[in-house]
N, CA, C and O atoms as CSV, one atom per row, in Angstrom:
chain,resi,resn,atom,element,x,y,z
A,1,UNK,N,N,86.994,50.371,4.510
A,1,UNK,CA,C,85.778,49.596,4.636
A,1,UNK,C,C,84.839,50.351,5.574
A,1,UNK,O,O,85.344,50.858,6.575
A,2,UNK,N,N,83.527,50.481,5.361
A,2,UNK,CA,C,82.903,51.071,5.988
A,2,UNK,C,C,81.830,49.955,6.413
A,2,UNK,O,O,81.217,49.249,5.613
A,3,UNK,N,N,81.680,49.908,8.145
A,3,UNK,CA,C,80.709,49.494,8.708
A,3,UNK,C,C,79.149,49.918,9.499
A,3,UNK,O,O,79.118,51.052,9.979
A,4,UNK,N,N,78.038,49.164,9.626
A,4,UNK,CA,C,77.619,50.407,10.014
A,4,UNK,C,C,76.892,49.151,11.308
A,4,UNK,O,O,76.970,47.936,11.493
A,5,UNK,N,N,76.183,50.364,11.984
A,5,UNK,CA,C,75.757,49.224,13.273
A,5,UNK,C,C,74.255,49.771,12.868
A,5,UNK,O,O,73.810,50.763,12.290
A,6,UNK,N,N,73.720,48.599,13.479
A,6,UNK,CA,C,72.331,48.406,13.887
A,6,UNK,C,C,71.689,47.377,15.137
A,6,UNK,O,O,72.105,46.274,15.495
A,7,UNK,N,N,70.716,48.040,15.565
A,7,UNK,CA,C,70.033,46.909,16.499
A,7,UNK,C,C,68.940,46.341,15.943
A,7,UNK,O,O,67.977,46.977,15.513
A,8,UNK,N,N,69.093,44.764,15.935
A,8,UNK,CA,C,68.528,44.003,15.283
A,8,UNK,C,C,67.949,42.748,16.033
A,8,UNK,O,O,68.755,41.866,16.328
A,9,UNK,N,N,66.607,42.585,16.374
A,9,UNK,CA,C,66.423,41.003,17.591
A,9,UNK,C,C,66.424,39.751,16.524
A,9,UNK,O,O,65.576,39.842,15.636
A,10,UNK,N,N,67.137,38.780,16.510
A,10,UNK,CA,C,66.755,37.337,15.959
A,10,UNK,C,C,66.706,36.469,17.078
A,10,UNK,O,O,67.194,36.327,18.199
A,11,UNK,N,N,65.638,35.776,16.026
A,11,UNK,CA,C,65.664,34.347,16.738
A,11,UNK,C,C,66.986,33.447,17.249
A,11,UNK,O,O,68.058,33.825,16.776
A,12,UNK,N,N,67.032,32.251,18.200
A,12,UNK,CA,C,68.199,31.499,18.146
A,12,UNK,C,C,68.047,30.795,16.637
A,12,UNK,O,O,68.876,29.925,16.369
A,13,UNK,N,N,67.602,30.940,16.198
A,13,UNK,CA,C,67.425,29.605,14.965
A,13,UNK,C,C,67.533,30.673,13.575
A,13,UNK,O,O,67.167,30.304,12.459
A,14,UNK,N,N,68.076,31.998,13.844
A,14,UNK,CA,C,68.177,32.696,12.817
A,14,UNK,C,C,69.455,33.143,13.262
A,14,UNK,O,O,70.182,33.802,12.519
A,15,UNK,N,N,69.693,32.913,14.121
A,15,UNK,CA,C,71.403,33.444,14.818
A,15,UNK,C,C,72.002,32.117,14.199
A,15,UNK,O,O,73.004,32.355,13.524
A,16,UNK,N,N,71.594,30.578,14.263
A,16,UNK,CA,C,72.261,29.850,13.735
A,16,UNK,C,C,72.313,30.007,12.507
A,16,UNK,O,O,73.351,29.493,12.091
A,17,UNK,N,N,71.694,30.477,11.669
A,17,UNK,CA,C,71.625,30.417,10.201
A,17,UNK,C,C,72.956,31.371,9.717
A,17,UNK,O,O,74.032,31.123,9.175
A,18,UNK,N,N,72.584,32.045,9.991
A,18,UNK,CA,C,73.745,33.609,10.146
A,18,UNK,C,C,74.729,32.864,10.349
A,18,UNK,O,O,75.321,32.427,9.363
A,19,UNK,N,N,75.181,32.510,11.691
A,19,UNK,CA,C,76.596,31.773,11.864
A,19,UNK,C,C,76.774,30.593,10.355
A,19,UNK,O,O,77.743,30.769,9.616
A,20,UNK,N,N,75.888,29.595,10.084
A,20,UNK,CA,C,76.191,29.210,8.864
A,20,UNK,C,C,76.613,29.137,8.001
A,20,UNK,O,O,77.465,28.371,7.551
A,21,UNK,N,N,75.697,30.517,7.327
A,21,UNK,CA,C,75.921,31.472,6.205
A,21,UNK,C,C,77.457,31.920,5.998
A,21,UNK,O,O,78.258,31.452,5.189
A,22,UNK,N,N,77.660,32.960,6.949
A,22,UNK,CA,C,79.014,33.459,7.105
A,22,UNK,C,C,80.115,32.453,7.306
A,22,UNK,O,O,81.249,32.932,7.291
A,23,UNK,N,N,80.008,31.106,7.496
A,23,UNK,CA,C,80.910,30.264,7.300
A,23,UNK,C,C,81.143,29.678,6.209
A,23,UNK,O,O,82.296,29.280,6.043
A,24,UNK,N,N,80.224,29.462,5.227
A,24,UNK,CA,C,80.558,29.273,4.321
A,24,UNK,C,C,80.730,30.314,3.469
A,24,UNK,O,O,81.238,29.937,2.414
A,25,UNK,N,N,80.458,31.720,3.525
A,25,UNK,CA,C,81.201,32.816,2.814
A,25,UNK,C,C,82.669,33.159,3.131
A,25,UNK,O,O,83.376,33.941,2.495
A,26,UNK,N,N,83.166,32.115,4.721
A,26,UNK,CA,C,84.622,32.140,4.536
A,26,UNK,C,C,85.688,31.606,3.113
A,26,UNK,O,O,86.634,32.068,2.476
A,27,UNK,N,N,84.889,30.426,3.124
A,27,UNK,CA,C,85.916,29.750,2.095
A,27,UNK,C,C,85.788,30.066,0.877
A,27,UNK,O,O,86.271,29.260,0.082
A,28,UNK,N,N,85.109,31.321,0.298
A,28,UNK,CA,C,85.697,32.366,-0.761
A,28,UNK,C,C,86.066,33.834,-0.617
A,28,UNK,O,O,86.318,34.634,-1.518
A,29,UNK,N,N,86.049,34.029,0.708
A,29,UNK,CA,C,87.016,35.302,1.002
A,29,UNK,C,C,88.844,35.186,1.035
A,29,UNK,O,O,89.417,34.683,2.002
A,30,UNK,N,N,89.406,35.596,0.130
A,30,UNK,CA,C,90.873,35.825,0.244
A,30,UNK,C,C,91.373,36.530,0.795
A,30,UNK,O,O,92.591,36.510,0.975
A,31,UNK,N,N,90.174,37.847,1.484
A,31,UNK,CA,C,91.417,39.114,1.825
A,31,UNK,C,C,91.018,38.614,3.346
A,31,UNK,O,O,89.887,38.470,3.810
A,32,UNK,N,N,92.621,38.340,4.140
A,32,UNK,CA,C,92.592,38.035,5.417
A,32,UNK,C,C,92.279,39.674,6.419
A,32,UNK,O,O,92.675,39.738,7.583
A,33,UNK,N,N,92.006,40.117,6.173
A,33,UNK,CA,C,90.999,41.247,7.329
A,33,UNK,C,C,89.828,40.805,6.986
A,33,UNK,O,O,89.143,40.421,7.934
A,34,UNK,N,N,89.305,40.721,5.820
A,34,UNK,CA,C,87.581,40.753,5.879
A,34,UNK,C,C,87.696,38.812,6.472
A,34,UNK,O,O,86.493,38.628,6.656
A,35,UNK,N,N,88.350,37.484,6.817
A,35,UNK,CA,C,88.477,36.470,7.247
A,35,UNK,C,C,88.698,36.824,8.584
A,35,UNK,O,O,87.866,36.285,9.314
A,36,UNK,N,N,89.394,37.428,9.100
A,36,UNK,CA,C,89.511,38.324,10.705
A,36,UNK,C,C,88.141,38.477,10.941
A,36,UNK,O,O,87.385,37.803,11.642
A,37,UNK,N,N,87.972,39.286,10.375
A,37,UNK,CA,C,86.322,40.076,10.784
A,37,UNK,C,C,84.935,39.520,10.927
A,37,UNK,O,O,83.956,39.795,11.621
A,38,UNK,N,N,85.301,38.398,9.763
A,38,UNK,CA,C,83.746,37.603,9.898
A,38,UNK,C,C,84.322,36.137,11.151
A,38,UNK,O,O,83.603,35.960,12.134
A,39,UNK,N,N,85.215,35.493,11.025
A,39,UNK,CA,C,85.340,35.080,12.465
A,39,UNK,C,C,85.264,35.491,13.760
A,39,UNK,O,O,84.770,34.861,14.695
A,40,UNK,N,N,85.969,36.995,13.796
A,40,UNK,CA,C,85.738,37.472,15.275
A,40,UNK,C,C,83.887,37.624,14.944
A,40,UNK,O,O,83.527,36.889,15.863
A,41,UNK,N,N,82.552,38.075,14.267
A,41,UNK,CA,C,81.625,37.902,13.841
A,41,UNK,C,C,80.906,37.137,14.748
A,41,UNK,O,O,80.317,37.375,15.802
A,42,UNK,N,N,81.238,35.525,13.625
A,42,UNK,CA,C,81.002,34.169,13.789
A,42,UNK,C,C,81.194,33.922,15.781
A,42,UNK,O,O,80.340,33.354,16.461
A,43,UNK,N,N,82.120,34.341,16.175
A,43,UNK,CA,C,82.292,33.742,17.785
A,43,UNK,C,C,81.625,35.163,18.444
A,43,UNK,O,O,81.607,35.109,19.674
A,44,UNK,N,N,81.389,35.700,18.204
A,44,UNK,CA,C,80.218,36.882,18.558
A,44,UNK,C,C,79.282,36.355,18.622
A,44,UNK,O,O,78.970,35.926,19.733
A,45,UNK,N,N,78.423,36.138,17.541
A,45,UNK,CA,C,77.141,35.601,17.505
A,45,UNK,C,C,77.249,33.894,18.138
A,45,UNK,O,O,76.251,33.177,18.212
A,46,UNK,N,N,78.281,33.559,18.448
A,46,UNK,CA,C,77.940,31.817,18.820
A,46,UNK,C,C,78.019,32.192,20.571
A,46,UNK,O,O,77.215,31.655,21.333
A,47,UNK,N,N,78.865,32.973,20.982
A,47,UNK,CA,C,78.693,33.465,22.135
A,47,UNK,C,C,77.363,33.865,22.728
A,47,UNK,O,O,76.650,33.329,23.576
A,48,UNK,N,N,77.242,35.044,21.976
A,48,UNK,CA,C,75.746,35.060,22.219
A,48,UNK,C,C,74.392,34.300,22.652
A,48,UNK,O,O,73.613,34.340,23.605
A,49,UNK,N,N,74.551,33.458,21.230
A,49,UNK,CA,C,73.809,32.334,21.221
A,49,UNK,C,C,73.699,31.511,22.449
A,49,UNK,O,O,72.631,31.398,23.049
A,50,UNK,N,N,74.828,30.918,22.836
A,50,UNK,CA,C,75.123,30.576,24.627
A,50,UNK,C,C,74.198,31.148,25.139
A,50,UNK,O,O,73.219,30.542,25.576
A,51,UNK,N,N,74.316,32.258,25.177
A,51,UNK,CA,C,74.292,33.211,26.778
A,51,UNK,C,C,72.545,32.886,26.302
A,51,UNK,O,O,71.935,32.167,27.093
A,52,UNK,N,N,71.927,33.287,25.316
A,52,UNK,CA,C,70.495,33.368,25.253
A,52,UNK,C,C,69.769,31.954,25.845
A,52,UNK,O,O,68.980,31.850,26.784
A,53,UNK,N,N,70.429,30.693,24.781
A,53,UNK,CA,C,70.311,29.436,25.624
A,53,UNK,C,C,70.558,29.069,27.308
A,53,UNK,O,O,69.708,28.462,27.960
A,54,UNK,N,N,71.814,29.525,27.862
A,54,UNK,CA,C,71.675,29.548,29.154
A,54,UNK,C,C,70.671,30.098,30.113
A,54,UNK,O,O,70.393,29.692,31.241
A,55,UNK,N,N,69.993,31.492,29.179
A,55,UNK,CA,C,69.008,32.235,30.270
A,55,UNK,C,C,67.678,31.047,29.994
A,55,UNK,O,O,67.193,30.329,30.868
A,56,UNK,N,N,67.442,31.070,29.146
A,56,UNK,CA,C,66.539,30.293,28.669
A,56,UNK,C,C,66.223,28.866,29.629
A,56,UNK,O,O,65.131,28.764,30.187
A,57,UNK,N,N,67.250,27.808,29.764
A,57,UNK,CA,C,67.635,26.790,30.602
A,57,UNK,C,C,67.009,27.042,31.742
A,57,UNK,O,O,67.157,26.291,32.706
């Protein structure tokens, strides 16, 4: 599998969408690495999300 990185700014309200999205593309992924990967993902970006809301606060 090949990944690639980028730096990318979103909104909080496009970071939620994303987290969304990718949750419901769990429950038709079968192969448990690519289910690994988009969860560790998913608590990436919800982490995040925190930290932006906390500065914000």
């Amino acid at each position: 599998m090949l990944l690639y990185h980028c730096d990318v700014t979103l909104s909080p309200g496009e970071v939620e969408l994303l987290i969304k999205l990718t949750r419901d593309q769990l429950e038709h992924i079968n192969n448990p690495d690519m289910q690994l990967y988009l969860n560790d993902l998913i608590h990436s970006l919800h982490c995040s999300l925190e930290k932006v809301r906390a500065i914000r606060e």
